[in-house]
C-alpha positions in Angstrom: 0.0 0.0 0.0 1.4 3.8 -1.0 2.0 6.1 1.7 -1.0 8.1 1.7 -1.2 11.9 0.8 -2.0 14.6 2.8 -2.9 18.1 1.3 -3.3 21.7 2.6 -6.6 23.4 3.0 -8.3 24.2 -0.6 -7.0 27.8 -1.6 -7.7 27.3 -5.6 -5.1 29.7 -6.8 -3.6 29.4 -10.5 -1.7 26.2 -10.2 -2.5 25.3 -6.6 -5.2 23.8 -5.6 -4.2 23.2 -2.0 -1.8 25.1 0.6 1.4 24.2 1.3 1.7 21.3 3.9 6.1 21.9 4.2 8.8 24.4 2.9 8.9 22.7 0.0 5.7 23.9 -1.1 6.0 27.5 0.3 9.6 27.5 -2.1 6.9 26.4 -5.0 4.7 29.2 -4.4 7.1 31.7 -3.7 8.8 30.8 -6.9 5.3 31.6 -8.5 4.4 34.7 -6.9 8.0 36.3 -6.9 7.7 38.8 -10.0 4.6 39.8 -8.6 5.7 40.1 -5.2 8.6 42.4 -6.4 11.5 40.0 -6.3 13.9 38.5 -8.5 15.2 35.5 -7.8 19.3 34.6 -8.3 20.2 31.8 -6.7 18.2 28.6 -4.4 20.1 26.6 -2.6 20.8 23.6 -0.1 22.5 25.8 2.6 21.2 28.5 4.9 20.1 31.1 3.5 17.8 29.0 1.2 17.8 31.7 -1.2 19.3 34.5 -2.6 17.0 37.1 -4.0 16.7 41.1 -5.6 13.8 43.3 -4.1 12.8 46.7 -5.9 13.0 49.2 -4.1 13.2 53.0 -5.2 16.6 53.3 -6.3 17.0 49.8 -8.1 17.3 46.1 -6.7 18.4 45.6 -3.1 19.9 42.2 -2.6 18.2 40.0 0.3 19.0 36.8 1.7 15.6 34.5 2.2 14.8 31.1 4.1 12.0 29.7 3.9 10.0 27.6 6.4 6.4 26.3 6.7 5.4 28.2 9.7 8.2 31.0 10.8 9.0 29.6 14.6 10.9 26.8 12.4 13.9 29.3 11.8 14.2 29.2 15.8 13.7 25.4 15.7 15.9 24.6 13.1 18.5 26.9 15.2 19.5 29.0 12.1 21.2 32.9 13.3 19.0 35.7 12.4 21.9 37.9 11.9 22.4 36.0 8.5 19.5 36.5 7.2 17.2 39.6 5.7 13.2 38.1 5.5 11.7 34.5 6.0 9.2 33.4 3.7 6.9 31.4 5.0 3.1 30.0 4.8 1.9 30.5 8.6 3.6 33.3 10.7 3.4 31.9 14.3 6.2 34.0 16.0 5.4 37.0 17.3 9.2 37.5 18.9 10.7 36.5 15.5 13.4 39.2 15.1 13.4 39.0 11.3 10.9 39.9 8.7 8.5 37.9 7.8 6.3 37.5 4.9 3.2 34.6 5.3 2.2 33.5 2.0 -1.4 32.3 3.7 -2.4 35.9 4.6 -0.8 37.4 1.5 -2.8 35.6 -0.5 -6.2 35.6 1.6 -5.8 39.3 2.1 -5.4 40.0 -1.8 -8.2 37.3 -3.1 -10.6 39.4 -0.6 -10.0 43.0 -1.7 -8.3 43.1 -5.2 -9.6 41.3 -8.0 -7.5 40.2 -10.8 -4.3 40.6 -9.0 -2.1 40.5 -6.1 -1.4 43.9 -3.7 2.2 44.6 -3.1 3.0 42.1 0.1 2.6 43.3 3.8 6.2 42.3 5.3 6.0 41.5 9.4 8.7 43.4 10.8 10.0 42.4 14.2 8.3 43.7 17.0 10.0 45.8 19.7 10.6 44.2 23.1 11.7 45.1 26.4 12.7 43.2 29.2 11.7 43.9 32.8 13.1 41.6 35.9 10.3 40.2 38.3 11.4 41.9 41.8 10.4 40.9 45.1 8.7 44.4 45.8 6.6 44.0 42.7 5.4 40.5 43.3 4.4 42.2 46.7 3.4 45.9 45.8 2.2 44.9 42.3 4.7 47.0 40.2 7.4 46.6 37.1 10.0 48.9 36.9 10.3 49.9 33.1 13.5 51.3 33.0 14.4 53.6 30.5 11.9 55.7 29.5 13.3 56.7 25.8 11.3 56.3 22.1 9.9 53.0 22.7 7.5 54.7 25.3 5.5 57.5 24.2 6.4 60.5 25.5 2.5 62.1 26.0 1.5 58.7 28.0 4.6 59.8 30.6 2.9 61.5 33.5 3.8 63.4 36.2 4.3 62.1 40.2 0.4 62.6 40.4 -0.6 64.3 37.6 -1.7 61.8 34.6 -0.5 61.7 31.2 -2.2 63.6 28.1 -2.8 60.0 26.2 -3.6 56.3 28.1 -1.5 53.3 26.9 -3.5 50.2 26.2 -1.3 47.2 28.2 -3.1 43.6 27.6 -1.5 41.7 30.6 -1.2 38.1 29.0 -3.8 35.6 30.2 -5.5 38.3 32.5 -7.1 40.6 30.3 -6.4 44.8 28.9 -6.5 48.0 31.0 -6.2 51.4 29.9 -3.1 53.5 32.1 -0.1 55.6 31.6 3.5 55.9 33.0 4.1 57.1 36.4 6.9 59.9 35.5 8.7 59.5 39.3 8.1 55.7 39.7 8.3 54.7 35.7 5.8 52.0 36.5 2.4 51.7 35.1 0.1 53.7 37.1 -2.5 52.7 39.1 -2.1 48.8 37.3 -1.0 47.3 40.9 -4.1 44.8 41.2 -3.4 43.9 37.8 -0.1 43.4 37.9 -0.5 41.3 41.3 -2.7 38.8 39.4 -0.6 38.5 36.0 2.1 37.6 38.5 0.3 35.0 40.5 -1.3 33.5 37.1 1.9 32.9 35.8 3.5 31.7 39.3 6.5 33.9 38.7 9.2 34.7 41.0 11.8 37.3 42.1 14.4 36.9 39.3 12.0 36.1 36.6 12.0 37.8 33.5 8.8 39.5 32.2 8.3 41.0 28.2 7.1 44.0 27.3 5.9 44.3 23.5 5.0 47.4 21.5 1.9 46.2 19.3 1.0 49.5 18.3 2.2 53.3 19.4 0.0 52.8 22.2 -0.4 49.8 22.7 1.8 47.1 24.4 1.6 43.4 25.9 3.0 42.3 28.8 3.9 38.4 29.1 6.2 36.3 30.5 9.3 35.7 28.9 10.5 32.6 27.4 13.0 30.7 29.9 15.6 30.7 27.2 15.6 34.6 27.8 16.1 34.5 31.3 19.3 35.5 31.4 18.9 38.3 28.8 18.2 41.2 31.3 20.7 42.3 33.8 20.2 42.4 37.8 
């Protein structure tokens, strides 16, 4: 008996009648979609980077070094360095830490079959999001505080209040697993203001400790999520 076949879900586009299943198929669509998508292709390959590519941009062709994975947390699984490498191509973005640019063939192509008939918008590119790191302290488990640290660009500076007097604009901070509250940034204590009964409960949800790393990620200009960090980070934030 043949090994049996397994298929993507039905997306009916040109060629393809089903998504990709594996990188194999996102390097077959890719391949497909490239002109369209505003790249040239020079060179695929066996080695990391899987490909070497040309992107227009104003001024001509900007070389860019692509790998391409089924779902984007595989360029952390497969343990290849991010430093190496300019955008991953993939079919499902599932990495909202990734630190490299990301373009999901899935929502490319959903997004551009819904609103543009008879062709394909230029591609939305994930950049990386911005993150912080914050350690847990003792006083904050207790108190119900995080120290933010520097207060520079990746703050807003009209959501920084005074000692007592509040900002001009509320952030939004979504505290994972516990739910979003509208505050702003205590300007003597640079902690969020008035969070402390939320901050209490994010930390006993999450059972974390003194020592324990917490991140902070800009979503939007206002908005941010809080969440523990991964224990491979751990280390990342000084004492």
């Amino acid at each position: 008996m043949g090994k049996r076949s397994v298929v993507g879900d039905l997306i009916n586009f040109r060629g393809f009648v089903y998504g990709p299943v594996n990188e194999m198929g996102v390097v077959a669509l890719f391949a497909m979609l490239s002109e369209e998508l505003g790249f040239i292709i020079e060179e695929v390959r066996s080695e990391f980077p899987d490909c070497i590519a040309r992107r227009k941009v104003t001024r001509g062709w900007e070389r860019v070094t692509i790998e391409f994975e089924y779902k984007s947390s595989s360029f952390r699984r497969h343990g290849h360095d991010s430093s190496s490498c300019d955008l991953i191509v993939c079919w499902e973005h599932d990495w909202d830490a990734c630190p490299v640019p990301v373009l999901a063939l899935k929502a490319h192509l959903t997004d551009s079959q819904a609103n543009v008939p008879g062709g394909l918008r230029r591609p939305h590119v994930n950049e990386p999001l911005e993150i912080r790191t914050a350690r847990v302290t003792a006083g904050g488990i207790r108190n119900g505080y995080i120290r933010l640290g520097l207060i520079d660009s990746f703050w807003p500076q009209e959501c920084l209040g005074g000692n007592v007097k509040p900002a001009a604009k509320h952030l939004i901070v979504d505290f994972e697993g516990i739910g979003r509250i509208t505050t702003d940034i205590s300007g003597r204590h640079k902690t969020f203001r008035s969070a402390h009964a939320h901050v209490k409960e994010f930390m006993r949800a999450h059972k974390l400790r003194a020592g324990d790393i917490v991140e902070i990620v800009r979503i939007a200009k206002h908005e941010y999520k809080v969440r523990p960090a991964e224990a491979a980070r751990k280390s990342d934030c000084p004492r």
